[in-house]
C-alpha positions as CSV (number, residue, x, y, z in Angstrom):
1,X,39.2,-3.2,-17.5
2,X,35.5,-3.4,-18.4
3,X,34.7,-5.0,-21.9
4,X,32.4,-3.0,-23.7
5,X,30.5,-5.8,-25.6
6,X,29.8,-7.9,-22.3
7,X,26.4,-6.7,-21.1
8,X,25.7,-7.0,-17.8
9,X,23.4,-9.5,-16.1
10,X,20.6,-7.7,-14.2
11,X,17.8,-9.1,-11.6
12,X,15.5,-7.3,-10.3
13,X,11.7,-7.9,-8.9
14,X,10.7,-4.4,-9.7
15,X,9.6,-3.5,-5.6
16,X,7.6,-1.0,-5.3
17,X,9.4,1.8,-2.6
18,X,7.9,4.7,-1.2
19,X,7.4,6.5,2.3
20,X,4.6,8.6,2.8
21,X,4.2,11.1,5.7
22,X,0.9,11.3,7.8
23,X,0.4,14.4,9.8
24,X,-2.2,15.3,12.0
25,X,-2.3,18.4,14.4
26,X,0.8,18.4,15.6
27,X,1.5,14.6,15.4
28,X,3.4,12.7,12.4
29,X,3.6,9.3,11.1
30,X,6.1,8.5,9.0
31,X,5.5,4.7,7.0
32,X,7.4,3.1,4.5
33,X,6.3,1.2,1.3
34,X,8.0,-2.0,0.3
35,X,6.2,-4.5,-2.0
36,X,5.6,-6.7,-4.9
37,X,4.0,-4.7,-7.5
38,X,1.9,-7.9,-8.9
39,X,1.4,-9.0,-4.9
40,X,0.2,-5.6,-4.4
41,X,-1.8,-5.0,-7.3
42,X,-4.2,-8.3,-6.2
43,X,-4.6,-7.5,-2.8
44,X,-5.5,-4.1,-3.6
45,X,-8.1,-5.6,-5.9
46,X,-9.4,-8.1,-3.2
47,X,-9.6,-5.0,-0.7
48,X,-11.7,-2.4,-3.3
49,X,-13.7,-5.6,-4.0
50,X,-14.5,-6.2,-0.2
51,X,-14.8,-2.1,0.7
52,X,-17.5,-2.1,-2.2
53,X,-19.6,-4.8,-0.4
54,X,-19.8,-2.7,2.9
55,X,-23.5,-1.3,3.5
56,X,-25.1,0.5,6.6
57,X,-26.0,-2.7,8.1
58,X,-22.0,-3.8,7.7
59,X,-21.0,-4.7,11.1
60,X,-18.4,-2.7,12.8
61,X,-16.0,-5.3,13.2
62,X,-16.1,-6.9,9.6
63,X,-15.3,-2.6,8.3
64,X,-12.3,-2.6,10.8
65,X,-10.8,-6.0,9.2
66,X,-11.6,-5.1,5.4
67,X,-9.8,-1.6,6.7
68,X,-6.9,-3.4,8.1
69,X,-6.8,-5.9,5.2
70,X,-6.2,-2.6,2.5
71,X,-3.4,-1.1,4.8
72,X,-1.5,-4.2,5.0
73,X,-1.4,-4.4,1.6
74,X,-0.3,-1.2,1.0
75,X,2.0,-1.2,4.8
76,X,2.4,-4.2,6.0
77,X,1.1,-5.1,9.8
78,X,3.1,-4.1,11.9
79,X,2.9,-0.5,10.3
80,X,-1.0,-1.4,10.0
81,X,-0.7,-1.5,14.0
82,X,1.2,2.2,13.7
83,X,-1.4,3.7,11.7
84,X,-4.4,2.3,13.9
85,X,-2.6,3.6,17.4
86,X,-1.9,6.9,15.1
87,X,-5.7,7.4,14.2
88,X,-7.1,5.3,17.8
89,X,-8.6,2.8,16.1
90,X,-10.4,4.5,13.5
91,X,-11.1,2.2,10.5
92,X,-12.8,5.1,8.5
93,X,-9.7,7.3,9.0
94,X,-7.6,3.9,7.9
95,X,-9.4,3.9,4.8
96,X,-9.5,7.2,4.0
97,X,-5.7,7.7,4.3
98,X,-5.2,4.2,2.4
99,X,-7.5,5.6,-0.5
100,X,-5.9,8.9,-0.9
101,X,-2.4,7.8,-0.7
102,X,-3.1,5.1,-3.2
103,X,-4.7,7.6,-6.0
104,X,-2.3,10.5,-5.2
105,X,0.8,8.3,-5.5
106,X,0.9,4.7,-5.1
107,X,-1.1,4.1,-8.0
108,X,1.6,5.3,-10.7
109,X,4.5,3.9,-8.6
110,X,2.8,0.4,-9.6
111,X,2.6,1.2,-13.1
112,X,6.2,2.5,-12.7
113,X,7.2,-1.2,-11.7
114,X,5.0,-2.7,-13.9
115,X,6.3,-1.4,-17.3
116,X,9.6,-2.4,-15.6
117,X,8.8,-6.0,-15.9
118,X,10.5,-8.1,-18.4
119,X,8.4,-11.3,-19.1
């Protein structure tokens, strides 16, 4: 039998989880989300920071790591890798889908986890 006045020891790291469904034409891509909030949070930082520095003279190569960079983040590499093969290469496409799953969703799944956090 349970005792009532025996509360329960809880640990958690407050992941964030998610999976987000990418269709194009007739094509889908289905990727998962499985992070550190706080991790997440910094790199995201760290990639806005690094997209904002991109001008017209930005060579193509630096834009397709700073798109790579975000993803991870948010995906992980070997989904990065997915999502690359999924829009051939594109780093604009990349970046695009990174941005808009990130303010449609992502965003308040951080704060979820965040006000979860017991210091």
């Amino acid at each position: 039998m349970k005792n009532p006045f025996r509360k329960e020891f809880v640990i958690s790291l407050n992941r964030v989880y998610d999976k987000v469904c990418i269709r194009e034409g007739g094509e889908k891509l289905t990727l998962t989300v499985n992070g550190d909030a706080q991790r997440m949070v910094a790199g995201l930082t760290n990639a806005q920071k690094r997209m904002q520095a991109i001008t017209d003279e930005t060579a193509e190569t630096e834009i397709r790591e700073i798109s790579e960079y975000f993803s991870t983040v948010i995906f992980g590499k070997e989904q990065t890798e997915k999502l690359f093969a999924f829009y051939a290469d594109d780093p604009a496409s990349v970046i695009s889908v990174c941005g808009q799953y990130f303010r449609n969703r992502l965003a308040g799944k951080i704060a979820e986890a965040q006000k979860k956090i017991k210091v």
